[in-house]
C-alpha positions as CSV (number, residue, x, y, z in Angstrom):
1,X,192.5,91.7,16.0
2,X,189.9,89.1,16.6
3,X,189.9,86.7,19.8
4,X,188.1,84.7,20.9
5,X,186.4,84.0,24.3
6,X,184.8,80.7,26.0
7,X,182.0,81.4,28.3
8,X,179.6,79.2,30.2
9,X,176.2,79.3,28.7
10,X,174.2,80.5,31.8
11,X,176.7,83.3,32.5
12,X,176.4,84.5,28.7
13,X,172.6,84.3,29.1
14,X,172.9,86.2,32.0
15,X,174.8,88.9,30.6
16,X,172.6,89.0,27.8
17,X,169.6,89.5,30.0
18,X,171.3,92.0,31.8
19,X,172.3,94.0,29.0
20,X,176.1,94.2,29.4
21,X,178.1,95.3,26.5
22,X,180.5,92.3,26.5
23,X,183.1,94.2,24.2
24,X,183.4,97.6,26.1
25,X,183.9,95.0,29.3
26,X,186.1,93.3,27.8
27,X,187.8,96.6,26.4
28,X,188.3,98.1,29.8
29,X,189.4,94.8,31.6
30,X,192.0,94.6,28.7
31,X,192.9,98.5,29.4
32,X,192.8,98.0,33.8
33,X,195.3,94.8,33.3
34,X,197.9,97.1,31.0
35,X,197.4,100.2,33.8
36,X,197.9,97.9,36.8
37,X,200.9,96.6,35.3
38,X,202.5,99.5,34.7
39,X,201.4,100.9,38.1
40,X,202.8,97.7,40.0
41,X,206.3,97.8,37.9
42,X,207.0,101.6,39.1
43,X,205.7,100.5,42.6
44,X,208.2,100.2,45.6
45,X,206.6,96.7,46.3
46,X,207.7,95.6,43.0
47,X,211.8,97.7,43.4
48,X,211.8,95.6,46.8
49,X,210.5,92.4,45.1
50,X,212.8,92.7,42.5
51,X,215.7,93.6,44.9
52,X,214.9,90.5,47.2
53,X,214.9,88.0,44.4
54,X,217.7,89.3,42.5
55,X,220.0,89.1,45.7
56,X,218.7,85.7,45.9
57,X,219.6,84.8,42.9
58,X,223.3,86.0,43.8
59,X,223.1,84.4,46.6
60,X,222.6,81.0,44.8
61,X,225.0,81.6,42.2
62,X,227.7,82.2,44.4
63,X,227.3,79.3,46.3
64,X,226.2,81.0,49.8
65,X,222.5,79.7,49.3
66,X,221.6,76.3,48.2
67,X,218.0,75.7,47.1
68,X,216.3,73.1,48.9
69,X,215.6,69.7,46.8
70,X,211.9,68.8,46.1
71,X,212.1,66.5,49.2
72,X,213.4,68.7,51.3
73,X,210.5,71.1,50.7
74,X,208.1,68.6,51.0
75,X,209.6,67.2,54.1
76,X,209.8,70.9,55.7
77,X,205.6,71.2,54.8
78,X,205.0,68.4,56.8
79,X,206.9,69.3,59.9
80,X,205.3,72.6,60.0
81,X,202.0,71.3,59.6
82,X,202.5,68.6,62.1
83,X,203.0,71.2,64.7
């Protein structure tokens, strides 16, 4: 597979100048991301996420939690920041 990649010219030139192989970077960033995301879906951060907003969701559904209108969010920014 071929991508490709937009970089700023004065960072590519300084890459260049420092010698950095660009593909085996880009190679092991590629290969972190897929780690870290499998390390943060078996994490207990991401069971208690996923608990939190999936009892949320419930909560909304059954009618015991009512999500506040774009207003109402705005309106509650502004009184917290006023204080």
């Amino acid at each position: 597979m071929q991508i490709s990649l937009n970089i700023q010219d004065d960072v590519y030139q300084k890459l260049k100048n420092a010698g950095i192989d660009m593909q085996s970077k880009i190679n092991e960033y590629l290969l972190y991301l897929v780690d870290r995301k499998d390390d943060y879906l078996n994490s207990k951060q991401f069971q208690e996420d996923r608990a939190y907003f999936h009892k949320i969701l419930e909560d909304i559904e059954s009618g015991k939690t009512k999500p506040l209108s774009h207003t109402e969010v705005w309106n509650t920014i502004e009184q917290h920041t006023s204080n």
